[in-house]
C-alpha positions in Angstrom: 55.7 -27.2 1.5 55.1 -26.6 4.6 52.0 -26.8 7.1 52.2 -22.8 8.5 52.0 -22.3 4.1 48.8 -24.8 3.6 47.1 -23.1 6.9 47.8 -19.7 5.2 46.5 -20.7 1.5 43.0 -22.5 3.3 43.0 -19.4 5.4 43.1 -16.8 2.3 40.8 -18.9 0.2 38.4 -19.3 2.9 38.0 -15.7 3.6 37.7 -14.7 -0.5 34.6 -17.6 -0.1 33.3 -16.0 3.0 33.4 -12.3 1.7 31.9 -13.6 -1.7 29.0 -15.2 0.3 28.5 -12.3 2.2 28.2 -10.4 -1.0 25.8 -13.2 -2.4 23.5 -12.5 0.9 23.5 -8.8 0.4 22.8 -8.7 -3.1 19.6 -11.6 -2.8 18.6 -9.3 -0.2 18.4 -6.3 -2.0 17.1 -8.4 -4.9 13.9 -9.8 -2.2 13.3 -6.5 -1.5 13.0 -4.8 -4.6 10.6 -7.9 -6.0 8.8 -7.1 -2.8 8.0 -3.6 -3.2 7.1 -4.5 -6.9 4.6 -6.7 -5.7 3.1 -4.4 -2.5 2.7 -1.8 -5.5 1.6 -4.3 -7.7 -1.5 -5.8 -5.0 -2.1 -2.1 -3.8 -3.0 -0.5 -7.0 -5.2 -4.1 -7.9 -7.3 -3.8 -4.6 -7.8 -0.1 -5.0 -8.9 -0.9 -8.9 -11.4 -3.9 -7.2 -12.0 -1.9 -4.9 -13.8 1.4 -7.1 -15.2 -0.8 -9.3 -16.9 -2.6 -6.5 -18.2 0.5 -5.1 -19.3 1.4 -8.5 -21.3 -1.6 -9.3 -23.0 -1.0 -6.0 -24.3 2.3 -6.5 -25.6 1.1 -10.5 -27.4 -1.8 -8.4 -29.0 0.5 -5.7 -30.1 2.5 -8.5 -31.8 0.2 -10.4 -32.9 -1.1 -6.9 -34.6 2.3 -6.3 -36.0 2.4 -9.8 -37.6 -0.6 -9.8 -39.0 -0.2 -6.5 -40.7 3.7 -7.5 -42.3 1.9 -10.9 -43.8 -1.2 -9.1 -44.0 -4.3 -10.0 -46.0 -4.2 -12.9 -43.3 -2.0 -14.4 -40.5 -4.5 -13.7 -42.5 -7.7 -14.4 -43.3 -6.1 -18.0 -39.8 -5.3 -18.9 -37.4 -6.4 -16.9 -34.5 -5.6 -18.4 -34.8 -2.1 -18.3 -33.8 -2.7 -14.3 -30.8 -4.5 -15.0 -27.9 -2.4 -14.0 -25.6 -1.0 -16.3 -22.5 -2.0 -14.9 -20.6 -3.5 -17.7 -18.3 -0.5 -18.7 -17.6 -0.7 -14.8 -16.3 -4.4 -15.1 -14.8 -4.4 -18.5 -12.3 -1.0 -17.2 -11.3 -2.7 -14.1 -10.9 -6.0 -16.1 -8.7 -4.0 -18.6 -6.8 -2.4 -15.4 -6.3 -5.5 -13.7 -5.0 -7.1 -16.9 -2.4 -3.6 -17.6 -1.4 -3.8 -13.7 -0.7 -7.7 -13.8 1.3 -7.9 -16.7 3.6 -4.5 -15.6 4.4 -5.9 -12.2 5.3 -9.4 -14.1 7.5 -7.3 -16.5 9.0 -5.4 -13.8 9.6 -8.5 -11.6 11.2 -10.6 -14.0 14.0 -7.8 -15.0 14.2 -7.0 -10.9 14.7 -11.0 -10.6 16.7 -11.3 -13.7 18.9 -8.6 -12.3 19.2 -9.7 -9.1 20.0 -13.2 -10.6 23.0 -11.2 -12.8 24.4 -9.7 -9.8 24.5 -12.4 -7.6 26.2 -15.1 -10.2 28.8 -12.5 -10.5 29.4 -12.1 -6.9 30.0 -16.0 -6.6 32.1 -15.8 -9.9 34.0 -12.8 -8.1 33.3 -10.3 -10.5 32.0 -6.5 -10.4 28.3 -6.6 -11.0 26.6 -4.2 -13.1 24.0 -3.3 -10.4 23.6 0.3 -11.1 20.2 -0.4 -12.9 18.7 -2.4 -10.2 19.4 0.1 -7.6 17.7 2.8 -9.5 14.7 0.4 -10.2 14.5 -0.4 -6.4 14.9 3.0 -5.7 12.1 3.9 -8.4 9.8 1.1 -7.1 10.2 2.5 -3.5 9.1 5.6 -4.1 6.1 4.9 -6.3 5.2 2.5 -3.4 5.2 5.3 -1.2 3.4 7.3 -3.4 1.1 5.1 -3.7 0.7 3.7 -0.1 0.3 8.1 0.8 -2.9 8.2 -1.9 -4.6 5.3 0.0 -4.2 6.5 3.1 -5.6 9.7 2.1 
């Protein structure tokens, strides 16, 4: 065996290592982006759920603002709870929302993560990934981001 043979082996192996590495990178990168555009979609359709119900509790309060103040305060001080606002449907729905929003970006996260994981053990291990799926949930994600990025600018 000689030395020129040993340089070539370390030399062959070293570039399978840094091809599989720059696989790896790719692939976590692709991975951190899809779980990012999960979670912008994710936070975007939360705050615009916060957001209307906000609004909506506002205009119930102003209300019963505007009713107590035409009735006096005889009016309010004999029943009070007639000028409560109504705003529990309001909070219950974007409760409910919240809860149906959280738990679909934690589902879709996970199998984006879980995917991503997949792919990038079979990279080191030097295998063909099945990645197929997680390219059509990034693309997926994407464009219901974008969808939904358009509606609240609009």
């Amino acid at each position: 065996m000689n030395v020129e043979t040993l340089v070539n082996d370390v030399k062959n192996r070293a570039d399978v290592v840094v091809t599989r590495g720059q696989e790896v990178i790719e692939a976590g990168f692709e991975t951190l982006k899809a779980a990012n555009a999960i979670i912008v979609d994710g936070v975007q359709t939360l705050v615009q759920t916060q957001v209307a119900a906000g609004k909506e509790l506002i205009e119930l309060a102003q209300a019963s603002l505007e009713k107590a103040k035409a009735d006096g305060v005889k009016a309010v001080a004999a029943n009070p709870i007639a000028y409560l606002p109504e705003g529990k449907d309001t909070v219950v729905g974007a409760y409910t929302e919240t809860v149906k929003t959280v738990t679909k970006t934690g589902d879709q996260l996970a199998k984006t993560l879980a995917s991503g994981y997949d792919s990038i053990t079979a990279k080191i291990a030097g295998k063909k990934p099945v990645v197929k799926a997680a390219k059509k949930a990034v693309r997926k994600t994407a464009t219901k981001a974008k969808k939904t990025a358009a509606k609240a600018a609009a």
